[in-house]
gemmi code that builds the backbone of each chain (N, CA, C; Angstrom):
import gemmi

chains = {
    "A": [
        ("UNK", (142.616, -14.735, -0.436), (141.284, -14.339, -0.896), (140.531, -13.692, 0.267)),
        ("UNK", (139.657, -12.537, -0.200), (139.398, -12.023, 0.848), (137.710, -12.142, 1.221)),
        ("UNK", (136.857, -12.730, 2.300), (135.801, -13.098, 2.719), (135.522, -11.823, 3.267)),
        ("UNK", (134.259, -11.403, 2.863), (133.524, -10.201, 3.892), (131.749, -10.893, 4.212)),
        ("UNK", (131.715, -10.678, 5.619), (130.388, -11.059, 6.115), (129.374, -10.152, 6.391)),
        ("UNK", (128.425, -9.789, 6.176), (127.220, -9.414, 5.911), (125.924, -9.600, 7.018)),
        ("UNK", (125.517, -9.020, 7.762), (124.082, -9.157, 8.722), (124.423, -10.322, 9.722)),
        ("UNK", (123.753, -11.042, 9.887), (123.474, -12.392, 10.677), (124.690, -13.303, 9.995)),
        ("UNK", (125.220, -13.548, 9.061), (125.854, -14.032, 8.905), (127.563, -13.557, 9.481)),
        ("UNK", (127.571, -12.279, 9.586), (128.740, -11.770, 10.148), (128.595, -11.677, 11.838)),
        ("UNK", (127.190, -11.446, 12.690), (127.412, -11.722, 13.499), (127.478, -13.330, 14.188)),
        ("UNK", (126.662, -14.604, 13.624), (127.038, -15.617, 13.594), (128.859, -16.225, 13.888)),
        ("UNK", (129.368, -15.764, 12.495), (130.031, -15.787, 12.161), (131.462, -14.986, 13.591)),
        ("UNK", (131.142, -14.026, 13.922), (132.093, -13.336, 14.541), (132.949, -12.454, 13.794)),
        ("UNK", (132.918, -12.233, 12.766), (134.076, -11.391, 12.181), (133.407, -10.753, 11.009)),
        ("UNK", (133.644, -9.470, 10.459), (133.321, -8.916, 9.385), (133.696, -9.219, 7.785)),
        ("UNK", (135.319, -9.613, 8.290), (135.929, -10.139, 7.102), (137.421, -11.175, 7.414)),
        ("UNK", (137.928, -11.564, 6.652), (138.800, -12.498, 6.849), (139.972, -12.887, 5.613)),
        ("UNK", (140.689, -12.906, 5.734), (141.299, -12.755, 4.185), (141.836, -14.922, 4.818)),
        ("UNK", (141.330, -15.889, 3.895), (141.790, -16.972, 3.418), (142.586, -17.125, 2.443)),
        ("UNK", (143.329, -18.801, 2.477), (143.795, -19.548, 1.309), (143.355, -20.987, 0.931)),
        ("UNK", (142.025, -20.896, 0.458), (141.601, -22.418, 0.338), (142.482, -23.431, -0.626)),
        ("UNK", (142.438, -24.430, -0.669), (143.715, -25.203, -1.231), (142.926, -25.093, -2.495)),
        ("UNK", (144.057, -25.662, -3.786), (143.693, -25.454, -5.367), (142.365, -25.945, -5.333)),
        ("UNK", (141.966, -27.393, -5.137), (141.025, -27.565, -5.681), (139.561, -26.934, -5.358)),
        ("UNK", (139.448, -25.669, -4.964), (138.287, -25.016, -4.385), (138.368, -24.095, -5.270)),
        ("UNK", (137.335, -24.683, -6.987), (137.624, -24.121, -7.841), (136.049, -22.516, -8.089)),
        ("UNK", (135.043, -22.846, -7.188), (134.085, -22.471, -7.522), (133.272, -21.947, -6.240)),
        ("UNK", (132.282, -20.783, -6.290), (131.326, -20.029, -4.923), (130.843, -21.113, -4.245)),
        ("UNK", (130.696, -22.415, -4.876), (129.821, -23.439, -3.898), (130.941, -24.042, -3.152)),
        ("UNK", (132.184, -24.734, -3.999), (132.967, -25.531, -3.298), (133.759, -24.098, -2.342)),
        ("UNK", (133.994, -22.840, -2.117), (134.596, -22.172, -1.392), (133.447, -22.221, -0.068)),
        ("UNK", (131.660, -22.330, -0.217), (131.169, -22.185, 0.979), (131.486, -23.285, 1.975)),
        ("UNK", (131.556, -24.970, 0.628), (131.541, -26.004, 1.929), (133.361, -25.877, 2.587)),
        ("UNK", (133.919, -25.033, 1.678), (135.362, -25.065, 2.639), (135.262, -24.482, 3.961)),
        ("UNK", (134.559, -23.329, 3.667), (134.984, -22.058, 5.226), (133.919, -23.106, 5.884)),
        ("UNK", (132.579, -23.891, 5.529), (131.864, -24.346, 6.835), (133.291, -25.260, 7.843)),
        ("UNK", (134.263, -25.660, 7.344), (135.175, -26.244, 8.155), (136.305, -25.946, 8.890)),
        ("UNK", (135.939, -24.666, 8.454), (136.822, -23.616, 9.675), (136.471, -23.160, 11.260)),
        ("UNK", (135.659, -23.531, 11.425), (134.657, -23.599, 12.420), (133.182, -23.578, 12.707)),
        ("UNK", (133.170, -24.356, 13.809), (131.576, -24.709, 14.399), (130.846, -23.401, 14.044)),
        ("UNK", (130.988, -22.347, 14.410), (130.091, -21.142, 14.045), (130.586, -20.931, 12.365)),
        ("UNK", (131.433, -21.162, 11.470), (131.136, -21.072, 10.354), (130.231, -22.080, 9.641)),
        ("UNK", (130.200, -23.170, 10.445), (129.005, -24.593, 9.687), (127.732, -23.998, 10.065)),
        ("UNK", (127.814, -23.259, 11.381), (126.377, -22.990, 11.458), (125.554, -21.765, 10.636)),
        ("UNK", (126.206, -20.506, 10.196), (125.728, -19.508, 9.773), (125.607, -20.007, 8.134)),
        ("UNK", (126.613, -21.091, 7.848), (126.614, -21.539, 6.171), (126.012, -23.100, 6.200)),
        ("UNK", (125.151, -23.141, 6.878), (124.297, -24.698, 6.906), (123.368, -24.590, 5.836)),
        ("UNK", (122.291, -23.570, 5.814), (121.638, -23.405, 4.695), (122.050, -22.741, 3.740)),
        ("UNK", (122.027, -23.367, 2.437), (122.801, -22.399, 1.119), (121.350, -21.461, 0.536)),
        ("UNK", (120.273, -21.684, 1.156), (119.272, -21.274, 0.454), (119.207, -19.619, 0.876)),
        ("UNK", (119.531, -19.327, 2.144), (119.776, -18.229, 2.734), (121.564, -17.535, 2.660)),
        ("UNK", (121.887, -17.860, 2.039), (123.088, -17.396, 1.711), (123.308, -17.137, 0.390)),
        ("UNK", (123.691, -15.635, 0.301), (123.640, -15.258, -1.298), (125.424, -15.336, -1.305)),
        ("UNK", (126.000, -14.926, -2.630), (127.121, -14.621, -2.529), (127.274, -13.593, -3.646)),
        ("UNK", (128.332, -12.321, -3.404), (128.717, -11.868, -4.425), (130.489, -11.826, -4.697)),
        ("UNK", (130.735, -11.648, -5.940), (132.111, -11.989, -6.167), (132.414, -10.524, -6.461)),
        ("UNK", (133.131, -10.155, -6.478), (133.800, -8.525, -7.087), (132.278, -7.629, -6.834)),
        ("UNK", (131.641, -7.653, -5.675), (130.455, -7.054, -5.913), (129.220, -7.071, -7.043)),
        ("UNK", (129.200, -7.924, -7.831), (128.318, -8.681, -8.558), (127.581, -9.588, -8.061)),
        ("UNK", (125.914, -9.970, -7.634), (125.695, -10.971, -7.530), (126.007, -12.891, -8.437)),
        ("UNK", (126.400, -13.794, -7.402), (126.614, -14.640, -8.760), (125.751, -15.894, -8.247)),
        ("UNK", (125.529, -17.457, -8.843), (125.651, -18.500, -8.304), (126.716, -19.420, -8.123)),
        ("UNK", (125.879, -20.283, -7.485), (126.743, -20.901, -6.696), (128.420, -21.787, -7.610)),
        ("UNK", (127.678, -21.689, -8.575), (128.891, -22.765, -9.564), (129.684, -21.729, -10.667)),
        ("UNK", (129.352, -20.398, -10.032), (130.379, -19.299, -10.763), (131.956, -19.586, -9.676)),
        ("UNK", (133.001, -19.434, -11.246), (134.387, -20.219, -10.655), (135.246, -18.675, -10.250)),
        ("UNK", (136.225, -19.226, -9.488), (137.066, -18.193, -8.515), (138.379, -17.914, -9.193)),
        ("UNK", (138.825, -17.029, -8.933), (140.020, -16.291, -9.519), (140.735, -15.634, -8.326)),
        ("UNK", (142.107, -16.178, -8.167), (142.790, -15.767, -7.167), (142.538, -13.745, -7.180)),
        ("UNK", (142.728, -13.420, -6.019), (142.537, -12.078, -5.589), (140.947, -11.464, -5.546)),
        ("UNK", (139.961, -12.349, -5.669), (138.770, -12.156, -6.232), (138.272, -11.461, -4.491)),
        ("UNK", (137.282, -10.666, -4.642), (136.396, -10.598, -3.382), (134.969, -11.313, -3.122)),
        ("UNK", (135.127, -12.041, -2.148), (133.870, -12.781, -2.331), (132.798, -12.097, -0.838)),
        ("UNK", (131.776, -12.150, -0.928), (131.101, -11.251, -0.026), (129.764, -12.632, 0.119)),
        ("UNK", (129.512, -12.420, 1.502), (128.510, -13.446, 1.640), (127.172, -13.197, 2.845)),
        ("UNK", (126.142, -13.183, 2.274), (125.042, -12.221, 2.882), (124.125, -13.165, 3.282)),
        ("UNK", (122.568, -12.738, 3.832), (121.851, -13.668, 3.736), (120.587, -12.395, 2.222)),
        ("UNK", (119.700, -12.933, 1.937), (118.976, -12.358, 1.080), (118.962, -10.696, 1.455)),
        ("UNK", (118.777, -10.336, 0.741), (119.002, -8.621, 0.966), (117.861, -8.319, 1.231)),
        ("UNK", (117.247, -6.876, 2.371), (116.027, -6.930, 2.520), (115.898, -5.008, 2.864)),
        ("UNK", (116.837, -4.455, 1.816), (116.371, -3.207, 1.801), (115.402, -2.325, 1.524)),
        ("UNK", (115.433, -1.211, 1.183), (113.689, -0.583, 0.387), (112.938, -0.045, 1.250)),
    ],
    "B": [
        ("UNK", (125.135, 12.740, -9.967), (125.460, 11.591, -9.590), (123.648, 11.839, -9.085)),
        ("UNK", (123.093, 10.312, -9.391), (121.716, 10.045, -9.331), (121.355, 9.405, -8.684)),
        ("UNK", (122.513, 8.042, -7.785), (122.489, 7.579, -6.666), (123.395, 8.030, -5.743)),
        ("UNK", (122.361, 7.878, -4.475), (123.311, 8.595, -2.986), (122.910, 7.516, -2.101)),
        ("UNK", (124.088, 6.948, -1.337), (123.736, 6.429, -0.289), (124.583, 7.007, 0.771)),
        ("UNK", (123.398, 7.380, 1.956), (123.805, 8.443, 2.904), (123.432, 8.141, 4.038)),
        ("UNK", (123.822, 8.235, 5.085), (123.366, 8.069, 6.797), (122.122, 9.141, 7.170)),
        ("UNK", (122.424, 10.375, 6.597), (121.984, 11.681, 6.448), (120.077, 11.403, 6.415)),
        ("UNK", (119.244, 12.341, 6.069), (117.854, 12.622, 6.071), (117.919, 13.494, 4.527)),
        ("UNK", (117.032, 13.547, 3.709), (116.858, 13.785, 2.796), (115.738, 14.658, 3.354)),
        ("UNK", (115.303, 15.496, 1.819), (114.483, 16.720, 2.033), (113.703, 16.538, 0.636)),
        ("UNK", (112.892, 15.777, 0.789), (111.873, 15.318, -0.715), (111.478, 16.577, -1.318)),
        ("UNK", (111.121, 17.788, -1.121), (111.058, 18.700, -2.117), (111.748, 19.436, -2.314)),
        ("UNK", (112.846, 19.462, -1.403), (114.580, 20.025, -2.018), (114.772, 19.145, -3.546)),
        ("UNK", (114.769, 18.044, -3.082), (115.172, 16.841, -3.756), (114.322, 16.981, -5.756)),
        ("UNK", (113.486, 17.085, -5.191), (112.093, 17.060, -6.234), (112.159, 18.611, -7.030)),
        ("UNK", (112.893, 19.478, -6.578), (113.360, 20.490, -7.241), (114.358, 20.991, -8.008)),
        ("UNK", (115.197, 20.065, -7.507), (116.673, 20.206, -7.907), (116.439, 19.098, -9.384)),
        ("UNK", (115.998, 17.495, -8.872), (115.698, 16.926, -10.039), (115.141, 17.844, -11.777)),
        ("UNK", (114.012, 18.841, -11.458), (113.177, 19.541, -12.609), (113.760, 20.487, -12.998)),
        ("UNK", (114.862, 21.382, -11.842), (114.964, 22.768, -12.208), (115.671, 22.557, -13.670)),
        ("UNK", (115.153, 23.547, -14.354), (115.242, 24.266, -15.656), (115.318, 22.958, -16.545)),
        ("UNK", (114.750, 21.993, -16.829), (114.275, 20.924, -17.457), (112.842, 20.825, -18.131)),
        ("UNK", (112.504, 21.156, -19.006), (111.285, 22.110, -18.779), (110.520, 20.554, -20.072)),
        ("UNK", (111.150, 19.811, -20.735), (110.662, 18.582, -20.758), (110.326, 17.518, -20.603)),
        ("UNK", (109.969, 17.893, -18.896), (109.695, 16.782, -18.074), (108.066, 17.264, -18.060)),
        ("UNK", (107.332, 16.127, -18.291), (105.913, 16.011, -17.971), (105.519, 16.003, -16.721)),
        ("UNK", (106.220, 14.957, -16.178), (105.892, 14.424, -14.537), (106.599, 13.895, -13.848)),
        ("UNK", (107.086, 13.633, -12.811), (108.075, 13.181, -11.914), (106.768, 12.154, -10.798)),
        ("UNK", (107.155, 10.813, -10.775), (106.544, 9.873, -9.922), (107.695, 9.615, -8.576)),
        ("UNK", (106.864, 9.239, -7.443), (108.337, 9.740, -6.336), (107.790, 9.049, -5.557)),
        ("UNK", (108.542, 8.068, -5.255), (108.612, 6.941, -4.128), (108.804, 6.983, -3.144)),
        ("UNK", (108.362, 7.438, -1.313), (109.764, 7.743, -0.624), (109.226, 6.499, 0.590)),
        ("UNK", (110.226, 5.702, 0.931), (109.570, 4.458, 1.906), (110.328, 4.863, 3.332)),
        ("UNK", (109.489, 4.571, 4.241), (109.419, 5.250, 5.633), (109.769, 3.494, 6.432)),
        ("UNK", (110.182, 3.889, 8.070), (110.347, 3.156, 8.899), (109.305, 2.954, 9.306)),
        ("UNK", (108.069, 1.690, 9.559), (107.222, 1.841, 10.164), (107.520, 1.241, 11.462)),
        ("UNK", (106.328, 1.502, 12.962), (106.386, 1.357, 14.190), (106.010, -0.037, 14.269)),
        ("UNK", (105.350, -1.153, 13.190), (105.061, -2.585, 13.632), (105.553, -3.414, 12.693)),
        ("UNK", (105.602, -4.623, 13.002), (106.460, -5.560, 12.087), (106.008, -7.048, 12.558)),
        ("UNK", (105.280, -7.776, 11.760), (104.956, -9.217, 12.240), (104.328, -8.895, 13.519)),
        ("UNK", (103.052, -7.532, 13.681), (102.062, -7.719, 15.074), (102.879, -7.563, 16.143)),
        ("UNK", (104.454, -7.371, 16.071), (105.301, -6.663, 17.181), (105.601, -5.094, 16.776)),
        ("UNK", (105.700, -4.500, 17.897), (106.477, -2.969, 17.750), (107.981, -2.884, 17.321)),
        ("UNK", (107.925, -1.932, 16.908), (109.545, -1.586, 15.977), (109.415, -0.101, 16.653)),
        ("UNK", (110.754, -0.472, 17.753), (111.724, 1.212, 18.256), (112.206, 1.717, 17.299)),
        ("UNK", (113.669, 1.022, 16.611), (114.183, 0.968, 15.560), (114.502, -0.064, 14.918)),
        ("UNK", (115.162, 0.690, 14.110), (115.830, 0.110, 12.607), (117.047, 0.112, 12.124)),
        ("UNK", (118.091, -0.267, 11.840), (119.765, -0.447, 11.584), (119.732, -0.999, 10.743)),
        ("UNK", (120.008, -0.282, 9.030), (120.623, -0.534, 8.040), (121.691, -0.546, 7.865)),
        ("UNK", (122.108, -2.025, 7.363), (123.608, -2.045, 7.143), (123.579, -2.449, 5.863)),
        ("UNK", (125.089, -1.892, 5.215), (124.600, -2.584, 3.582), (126.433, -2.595, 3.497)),
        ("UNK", (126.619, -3.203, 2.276), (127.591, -3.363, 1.184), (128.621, -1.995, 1.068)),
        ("UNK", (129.254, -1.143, 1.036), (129.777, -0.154, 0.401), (130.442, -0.459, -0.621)),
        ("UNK", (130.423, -0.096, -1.644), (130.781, -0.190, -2.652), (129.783, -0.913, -3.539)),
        ("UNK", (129.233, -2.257, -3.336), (128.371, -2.892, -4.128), (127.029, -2.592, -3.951)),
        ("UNK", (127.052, -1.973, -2.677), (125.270, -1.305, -3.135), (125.378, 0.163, -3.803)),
        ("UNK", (126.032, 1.165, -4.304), (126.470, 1.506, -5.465), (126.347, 1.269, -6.784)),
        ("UNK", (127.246, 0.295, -6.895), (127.169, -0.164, -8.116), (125.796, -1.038, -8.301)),
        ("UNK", (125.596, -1.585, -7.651), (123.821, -1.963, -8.091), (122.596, -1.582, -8.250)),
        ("UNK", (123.009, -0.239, -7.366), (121.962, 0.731, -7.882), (121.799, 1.398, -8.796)),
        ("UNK", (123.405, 1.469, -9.169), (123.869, 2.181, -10.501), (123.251, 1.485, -11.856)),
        ("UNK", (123.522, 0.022, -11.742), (122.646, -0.666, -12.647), (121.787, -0.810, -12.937)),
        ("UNK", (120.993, -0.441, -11.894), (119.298, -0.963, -12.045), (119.143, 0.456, -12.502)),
        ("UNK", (119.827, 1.518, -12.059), (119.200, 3.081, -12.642), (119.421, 2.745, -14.399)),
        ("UNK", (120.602, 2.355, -14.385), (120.833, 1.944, -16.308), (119.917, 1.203, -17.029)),
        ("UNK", (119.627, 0.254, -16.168), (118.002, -0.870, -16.470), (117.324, 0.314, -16.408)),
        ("UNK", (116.710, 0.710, -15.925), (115.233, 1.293, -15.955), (115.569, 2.625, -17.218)),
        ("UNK", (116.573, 3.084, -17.473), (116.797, 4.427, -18.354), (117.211, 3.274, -20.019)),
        ("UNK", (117.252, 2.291, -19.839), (117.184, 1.524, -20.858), (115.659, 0.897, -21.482)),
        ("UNK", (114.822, 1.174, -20.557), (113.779, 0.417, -20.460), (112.711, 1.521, -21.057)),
        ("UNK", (112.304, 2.076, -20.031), (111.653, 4.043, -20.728), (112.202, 4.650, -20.756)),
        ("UNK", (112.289, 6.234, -21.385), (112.670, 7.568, -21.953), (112.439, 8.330, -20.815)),
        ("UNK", (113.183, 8.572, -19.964), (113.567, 9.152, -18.586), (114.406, 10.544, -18.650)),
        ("UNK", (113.766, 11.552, -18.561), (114.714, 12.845, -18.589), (115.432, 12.947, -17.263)),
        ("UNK", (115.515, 12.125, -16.345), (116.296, 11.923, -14.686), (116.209, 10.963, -14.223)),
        ("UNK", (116.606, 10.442, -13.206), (116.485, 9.393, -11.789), (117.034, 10.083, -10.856)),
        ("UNK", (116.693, 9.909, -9.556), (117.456, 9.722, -8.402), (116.757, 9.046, -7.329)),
        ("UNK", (118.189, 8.032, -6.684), (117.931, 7.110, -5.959), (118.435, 7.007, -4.914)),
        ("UNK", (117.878, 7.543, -3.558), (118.764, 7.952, -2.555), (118.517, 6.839, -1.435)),
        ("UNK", (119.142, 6.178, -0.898), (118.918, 5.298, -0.139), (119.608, 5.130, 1.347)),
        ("UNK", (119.213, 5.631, 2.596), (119.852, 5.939, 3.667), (120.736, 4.411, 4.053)),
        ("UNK", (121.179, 4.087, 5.106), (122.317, 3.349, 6.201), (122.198, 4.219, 7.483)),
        ("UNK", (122.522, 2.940, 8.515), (122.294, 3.334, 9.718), (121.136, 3.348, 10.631)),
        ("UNK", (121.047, 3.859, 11.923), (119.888, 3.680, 12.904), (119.165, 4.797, 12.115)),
        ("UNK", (117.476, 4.140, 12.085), (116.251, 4.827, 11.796), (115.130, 4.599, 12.646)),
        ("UNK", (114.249, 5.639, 13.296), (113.416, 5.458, 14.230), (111.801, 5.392, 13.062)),
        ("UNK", (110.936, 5.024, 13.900), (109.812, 5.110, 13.009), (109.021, 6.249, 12.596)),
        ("UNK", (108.348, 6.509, 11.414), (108.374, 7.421, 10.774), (109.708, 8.069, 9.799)),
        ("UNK", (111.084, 7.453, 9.990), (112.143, 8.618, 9.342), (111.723, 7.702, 8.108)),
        ("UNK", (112.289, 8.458, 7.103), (112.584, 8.010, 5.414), (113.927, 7.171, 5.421)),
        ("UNK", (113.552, 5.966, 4.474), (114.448, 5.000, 4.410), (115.038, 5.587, 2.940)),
        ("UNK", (114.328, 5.463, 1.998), (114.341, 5.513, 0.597), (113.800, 6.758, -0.276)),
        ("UNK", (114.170, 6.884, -1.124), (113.529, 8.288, -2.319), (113.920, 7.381, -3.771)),
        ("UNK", (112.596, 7.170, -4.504), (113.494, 6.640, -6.088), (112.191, 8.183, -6.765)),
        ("UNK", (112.952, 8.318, -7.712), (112.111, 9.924, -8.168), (112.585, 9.593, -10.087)),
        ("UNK", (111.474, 9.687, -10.576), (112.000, 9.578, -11.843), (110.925, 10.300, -12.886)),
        ("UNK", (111.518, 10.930, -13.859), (110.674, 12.047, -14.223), (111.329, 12.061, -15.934)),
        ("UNK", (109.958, 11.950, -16.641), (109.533, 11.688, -18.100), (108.786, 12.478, -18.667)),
        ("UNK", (108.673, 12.601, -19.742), (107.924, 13.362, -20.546), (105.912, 13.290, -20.519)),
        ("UNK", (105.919, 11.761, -20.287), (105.017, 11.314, -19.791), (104.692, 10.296, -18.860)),
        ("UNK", (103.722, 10.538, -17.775), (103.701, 9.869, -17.009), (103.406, 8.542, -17.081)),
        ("UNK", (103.494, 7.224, -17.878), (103.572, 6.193, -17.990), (104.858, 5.835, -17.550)),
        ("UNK", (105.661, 5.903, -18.258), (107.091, 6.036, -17.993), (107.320, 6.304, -16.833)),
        ("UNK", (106.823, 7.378, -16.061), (107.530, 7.916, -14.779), (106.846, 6.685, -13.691)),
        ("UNK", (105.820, 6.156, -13.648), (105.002, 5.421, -12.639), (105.705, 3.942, -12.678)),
        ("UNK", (105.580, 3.825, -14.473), (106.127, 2.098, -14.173), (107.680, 2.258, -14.084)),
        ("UNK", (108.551, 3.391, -14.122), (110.066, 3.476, -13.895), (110.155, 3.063, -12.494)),
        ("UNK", (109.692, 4.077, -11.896), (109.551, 4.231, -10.290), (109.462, 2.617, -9.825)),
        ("UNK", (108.217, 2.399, -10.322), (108.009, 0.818, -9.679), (108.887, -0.274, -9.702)),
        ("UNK", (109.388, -0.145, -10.960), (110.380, -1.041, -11.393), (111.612, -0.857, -10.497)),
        ("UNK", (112.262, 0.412, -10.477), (113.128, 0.264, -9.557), (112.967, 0.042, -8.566)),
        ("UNK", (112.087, 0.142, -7.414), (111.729, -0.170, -6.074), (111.767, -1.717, -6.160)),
        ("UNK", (111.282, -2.446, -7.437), (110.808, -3.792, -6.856), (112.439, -4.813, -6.853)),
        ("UNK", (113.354, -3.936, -8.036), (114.479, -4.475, -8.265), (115.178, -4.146, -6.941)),
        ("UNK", (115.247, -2.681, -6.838), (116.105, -2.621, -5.386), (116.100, -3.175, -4.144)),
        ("UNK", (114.686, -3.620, -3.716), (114.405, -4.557, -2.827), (114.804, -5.822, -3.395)),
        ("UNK", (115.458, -6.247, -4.225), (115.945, -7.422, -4.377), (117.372, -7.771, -4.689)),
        ("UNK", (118.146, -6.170, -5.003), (119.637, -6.303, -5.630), (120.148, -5.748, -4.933)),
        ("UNK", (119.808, -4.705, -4.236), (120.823, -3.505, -3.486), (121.172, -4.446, -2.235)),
        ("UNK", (122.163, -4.608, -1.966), (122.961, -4.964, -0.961), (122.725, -4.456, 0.369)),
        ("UNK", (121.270, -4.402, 1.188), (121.305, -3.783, 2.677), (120.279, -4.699, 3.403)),
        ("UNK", (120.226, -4.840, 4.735), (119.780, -5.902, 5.677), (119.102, -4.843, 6.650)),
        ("UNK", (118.040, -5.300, 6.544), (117.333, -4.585, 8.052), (117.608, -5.413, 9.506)),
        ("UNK", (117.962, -4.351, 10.270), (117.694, -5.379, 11.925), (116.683, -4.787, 12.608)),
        ("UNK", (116.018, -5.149, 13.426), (114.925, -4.500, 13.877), (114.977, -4.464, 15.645)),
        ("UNK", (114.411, -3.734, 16.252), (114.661, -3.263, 17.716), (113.538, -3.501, 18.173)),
        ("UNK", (112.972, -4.578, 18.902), (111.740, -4.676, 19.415), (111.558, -5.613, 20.815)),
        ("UNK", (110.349, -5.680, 21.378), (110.512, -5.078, 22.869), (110.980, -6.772, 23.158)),
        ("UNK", (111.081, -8.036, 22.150), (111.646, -9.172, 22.580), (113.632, -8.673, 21.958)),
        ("UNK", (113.880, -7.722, 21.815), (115.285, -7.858, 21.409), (115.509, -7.750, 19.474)),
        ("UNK", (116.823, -7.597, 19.482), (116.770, -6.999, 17.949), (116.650, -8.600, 17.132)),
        ("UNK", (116.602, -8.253, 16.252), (116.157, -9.378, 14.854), (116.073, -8.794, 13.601)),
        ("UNK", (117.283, -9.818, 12.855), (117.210, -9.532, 11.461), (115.873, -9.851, 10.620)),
        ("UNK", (115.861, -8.808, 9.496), (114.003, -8.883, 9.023), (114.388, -9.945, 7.967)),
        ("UNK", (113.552, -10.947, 7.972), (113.675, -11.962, 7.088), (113.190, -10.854, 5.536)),
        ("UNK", (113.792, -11.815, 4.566), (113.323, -11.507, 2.702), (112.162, -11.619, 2.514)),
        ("UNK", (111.342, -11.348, 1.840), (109.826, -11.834, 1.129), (109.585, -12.205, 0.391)),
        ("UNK", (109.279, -13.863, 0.124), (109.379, -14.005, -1.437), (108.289, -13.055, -2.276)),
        ("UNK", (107.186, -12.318, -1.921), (106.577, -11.901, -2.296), (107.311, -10.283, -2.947)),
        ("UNK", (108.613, -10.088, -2.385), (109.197, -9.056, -3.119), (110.666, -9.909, -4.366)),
        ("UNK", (110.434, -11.103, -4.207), (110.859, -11.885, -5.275), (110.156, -11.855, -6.546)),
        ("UNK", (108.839, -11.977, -6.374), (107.651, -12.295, -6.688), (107.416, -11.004, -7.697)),
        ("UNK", (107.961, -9.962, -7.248), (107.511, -8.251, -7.928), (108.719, -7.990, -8.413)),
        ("UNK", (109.740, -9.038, -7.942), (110.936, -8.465, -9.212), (111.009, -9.076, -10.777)),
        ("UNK", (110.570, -10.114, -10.200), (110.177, -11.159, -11.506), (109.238, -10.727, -12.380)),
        ("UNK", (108.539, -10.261, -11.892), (107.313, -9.395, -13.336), (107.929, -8.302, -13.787)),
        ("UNK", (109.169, -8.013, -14.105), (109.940, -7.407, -14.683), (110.783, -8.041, -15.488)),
        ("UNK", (111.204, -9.081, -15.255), (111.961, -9.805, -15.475), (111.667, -10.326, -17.226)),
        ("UNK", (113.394, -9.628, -18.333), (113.044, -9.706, -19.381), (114.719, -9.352, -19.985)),
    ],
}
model = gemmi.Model(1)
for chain_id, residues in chains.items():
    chain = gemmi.Chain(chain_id)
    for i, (resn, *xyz) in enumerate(residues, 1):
        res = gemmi.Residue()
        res.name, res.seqid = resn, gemmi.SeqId(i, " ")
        for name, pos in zip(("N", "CA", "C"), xyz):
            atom = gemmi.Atom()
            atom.name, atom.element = name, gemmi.Element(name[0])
            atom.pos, atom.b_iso = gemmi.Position(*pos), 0.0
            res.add_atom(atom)
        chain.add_residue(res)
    model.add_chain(chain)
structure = gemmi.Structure()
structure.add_model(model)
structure.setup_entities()
């Protein structure tokens, strides 16, 4: 599955994108955020607050309890602040 | 194609011409164009670095243009939205939308600005004399998407 990072969260983070394999039971956008916070200290820290973290799946905004589909793209931002 | 997202500088009455030419049932065209300003939170702003989505800020603009041409009787849109370093004064944005009558064209316009500041996929960083910083959201542009909201 492939992770792409977004603003502060990608520089936090260190990397732009990342292709994972979270184990089966990481059926949904919420249970995939608390997985990657355990990939590392700088991933707990940029994904500590869920309130500032949007996510989109296939480029769609979704919430948090929209469920995952292998090959899916998940993209993870903090609030968008274009215009 | 009615959305552009470009690194480039736009030319608002190139733009504003090309939209009308030989369309001759357009009443009025309302035209949005949002600029970099030099202060931000009582600090100075050098610049500005838009980064956004490719591909999904596209398609979300694409949508919200379908929202708003679903909403009023719109003989056009276009929604051009730059990426990349911007100094103050350059143009960030152009939403241009043009109706038979101007009701339509004013609350189109608005509508899309308040949605795009809330869907389009791009992050401001800002350049100022303590160092760069991402521009926090506003709920108050939460606030102006929601009175649309239907």
């Amino acid at each position: 599955m492939k992770i792409l990072y977004f603003a502060w969260l990608r520089t936090k983070i260190g990397v732009a994108s990342e292709t994972v394999e979270p184990p089966a039971g990481v059926a949904t956008v919420g249970a995939l955020v608390d997985w990657l916070k355990t990939r590392s200290p700088q991933h707990a820290d940029a994904l500590a607050n869920s309130k500032v973290v949007k996510v989109a799946v296939n480029q769609e905004h979704v919430p948090y309890d929209h469920p995952l589909s292998p090959g899916d793209e998940v993209a993870l931002f903090p609030p968008v602040t274009g215009g | 194609m009615t959305v552009r997202v470009q690194a480039e500088d736009f030319d608002v009455g190139t733009e504003h011409a090309a939209l009308t030419r030989g369309k001759t049932a357009i009443g009025g065209v309302a035209l949005f164009v949002g600029l970099v300003r030099d202060m931000a939170g009582g600090q100075p702003v050098s610049a500005m670095t838009l980064e956004h989505y490719p591909g999904m800020t596209e398609k979300q603009l694409e949508a919200i243009e379908a929202e708003a041409r679903r909403r009023w009787p719109l003989d056009d849109v276009l929604i051009i939205h730059r990426h990349g370093r911007l100094e103050p004064g350059d143009r960030i944005v152009l939403v241009a939308t043009a109706s038979a009558h101007r009701d339509a064209a004013f609350e189109s316009c608005r509508f899309l600005m308040d949605w795009l500041k809330t869907k389009a996929p791009f992050w401001k960083l800002e350049a100022t004399p303590e160092g760069e910083r991402w521009v926090a959201a506003k709920e108050s542009d939460d606030a102006a998407a929601a009175r649309w909201a239907s």
